[in-house]
TORDO-44733 format. One line per 5 residues: number of its first residue (from 1); their letters; for each residue x, y, z of N, C-alpha, C. Coordinates in steps of 0.1 Angstrom, whole numbers, padded with zeros to 4 digits. Example, Ala and Ser with C-alpha at 12.3 -4.5 7.8 and 13.67 -1.06 7.14 Angstrom:
<sites>
1> AS> 0132,-0057,0078,0123,-0045,0078,0132,-0033,0078 ~ 0128,-0022,0071,0137,-0011,0071,0129,0000,0079
</sites>
This chain:
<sites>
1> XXXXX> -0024,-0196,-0129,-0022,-0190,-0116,-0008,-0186,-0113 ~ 0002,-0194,-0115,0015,-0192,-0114,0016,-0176,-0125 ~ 0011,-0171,-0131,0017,-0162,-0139,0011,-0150,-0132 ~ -0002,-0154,-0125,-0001,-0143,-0115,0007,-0141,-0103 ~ 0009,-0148,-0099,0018,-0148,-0086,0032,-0141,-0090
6> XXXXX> 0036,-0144,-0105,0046,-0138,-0105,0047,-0125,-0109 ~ 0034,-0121,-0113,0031,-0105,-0118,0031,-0101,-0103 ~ 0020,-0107,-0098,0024,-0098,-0079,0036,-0097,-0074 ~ 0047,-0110,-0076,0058,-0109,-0068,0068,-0096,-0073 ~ 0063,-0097,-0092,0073,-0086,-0097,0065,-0070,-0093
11> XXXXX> 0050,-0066,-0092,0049,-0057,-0085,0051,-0049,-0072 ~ 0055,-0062,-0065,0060,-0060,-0052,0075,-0057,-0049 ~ 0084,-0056,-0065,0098,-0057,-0062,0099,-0040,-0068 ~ 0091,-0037,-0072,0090,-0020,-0081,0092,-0008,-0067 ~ 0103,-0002,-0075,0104,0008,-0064,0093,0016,-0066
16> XXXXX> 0091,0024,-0054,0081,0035,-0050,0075,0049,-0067 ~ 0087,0049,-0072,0090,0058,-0083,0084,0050,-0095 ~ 0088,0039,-0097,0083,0029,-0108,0070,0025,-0106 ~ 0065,0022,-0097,0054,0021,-0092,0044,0030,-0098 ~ 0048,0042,-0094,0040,0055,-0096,0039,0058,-0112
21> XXXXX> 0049,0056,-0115,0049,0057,-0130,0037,0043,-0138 ~ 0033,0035,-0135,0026,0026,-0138,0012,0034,-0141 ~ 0010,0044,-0136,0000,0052,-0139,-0013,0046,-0122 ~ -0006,0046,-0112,-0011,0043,-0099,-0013,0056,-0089 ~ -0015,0069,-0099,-0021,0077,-0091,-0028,0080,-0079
26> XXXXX> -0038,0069,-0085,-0055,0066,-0077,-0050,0056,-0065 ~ -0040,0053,-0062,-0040,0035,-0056,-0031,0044,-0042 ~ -0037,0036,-0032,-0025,0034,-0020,-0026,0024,-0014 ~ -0009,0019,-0006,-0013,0007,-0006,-0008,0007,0009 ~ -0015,-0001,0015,-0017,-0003,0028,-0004,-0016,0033
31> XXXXX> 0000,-0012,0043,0010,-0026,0049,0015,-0023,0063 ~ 0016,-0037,0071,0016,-0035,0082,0033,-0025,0086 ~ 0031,-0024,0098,0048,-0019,0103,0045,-0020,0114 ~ 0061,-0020,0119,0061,-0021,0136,0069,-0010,0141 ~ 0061,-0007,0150,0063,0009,0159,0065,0008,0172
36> XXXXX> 0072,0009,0177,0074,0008,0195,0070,-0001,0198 ~ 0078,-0017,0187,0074,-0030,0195,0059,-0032,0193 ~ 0050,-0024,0182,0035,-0025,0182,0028,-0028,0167 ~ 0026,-0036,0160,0023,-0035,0149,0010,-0027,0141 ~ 0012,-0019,0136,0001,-0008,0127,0002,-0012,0116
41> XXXXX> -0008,-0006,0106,-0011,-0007,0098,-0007,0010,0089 ~ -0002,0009,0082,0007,0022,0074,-0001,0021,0062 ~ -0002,0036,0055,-0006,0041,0045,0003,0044,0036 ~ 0002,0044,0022,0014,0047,0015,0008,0050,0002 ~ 0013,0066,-0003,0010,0067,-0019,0018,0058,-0026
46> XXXXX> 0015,0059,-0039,0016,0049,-0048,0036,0054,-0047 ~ 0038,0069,-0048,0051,0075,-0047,0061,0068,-0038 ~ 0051,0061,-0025,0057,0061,-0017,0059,0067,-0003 ~ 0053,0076,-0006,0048,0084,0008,0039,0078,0016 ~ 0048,0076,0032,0037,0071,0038,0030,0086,0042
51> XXXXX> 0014,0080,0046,0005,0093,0049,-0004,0093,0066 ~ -0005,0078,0068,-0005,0077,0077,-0007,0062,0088 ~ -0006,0062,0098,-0004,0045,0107,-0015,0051,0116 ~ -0028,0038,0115,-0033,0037,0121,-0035,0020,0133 ~ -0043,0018,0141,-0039,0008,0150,-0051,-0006,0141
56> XXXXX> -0058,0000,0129,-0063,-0015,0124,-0067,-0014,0109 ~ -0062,-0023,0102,-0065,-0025,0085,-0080,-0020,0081 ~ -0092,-0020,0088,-0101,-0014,0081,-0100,0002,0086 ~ -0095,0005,0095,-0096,0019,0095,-0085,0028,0082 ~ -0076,0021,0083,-0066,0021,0066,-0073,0024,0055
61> XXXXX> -0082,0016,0052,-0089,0013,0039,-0096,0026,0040 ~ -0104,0030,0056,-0116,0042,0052,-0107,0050,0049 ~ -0094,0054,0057,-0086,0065,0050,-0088,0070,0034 ~ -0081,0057,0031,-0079,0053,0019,-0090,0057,0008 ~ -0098,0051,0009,-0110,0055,0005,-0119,0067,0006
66> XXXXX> -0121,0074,0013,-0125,0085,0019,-0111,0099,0009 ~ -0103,0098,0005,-0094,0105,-0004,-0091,0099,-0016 ~ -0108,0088,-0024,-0109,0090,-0037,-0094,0081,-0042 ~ -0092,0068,-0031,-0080,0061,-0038,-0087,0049,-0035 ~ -0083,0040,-0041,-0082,0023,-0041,-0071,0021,-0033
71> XXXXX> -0077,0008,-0023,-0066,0003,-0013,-0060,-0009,-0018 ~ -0046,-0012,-0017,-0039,-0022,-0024,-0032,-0027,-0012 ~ -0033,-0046,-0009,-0022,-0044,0002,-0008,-0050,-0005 ~ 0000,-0046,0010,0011,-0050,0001,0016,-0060,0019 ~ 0020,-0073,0015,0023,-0083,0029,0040,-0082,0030
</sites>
């Protein structure tokens, strides 16, 4: 278990570019943000590009899904 935790922690330290290079085409990964004092839920290609903030995590995911990607979150 410990060797996964530390594969997640090291996937979570990958910039946007490195990431993408992993071959994470297909993936976007979902994470909260705070907007005018309001917390959303943000979309993000694997690049890095956010795409878009919605007001709840499953509406994220249908994004997500609905454009033929896997949702990944990232905390």
């Amino acid at each position: 278990m410990l060797k996964l935790a530390s594969a997640e922690q090291h996937l979570r330290e990958l910039s946007p570019s490195a990431f993408a290079a992993l071959g994470a085409e297909g993936v976007a990964y979902i994470k909260p943000v705070e907007v005018d004092g309001e917390w959303l839920c943000a979309v993000f290609l694997a690049d890095g590009r956010q795409v878009a903030v919605v007001s709840r995590r499953d509406l994220a995911e249908v994004i997500v899904r609905q454009n033929d990607l896997e949702p990944v979150s990232v905390h």
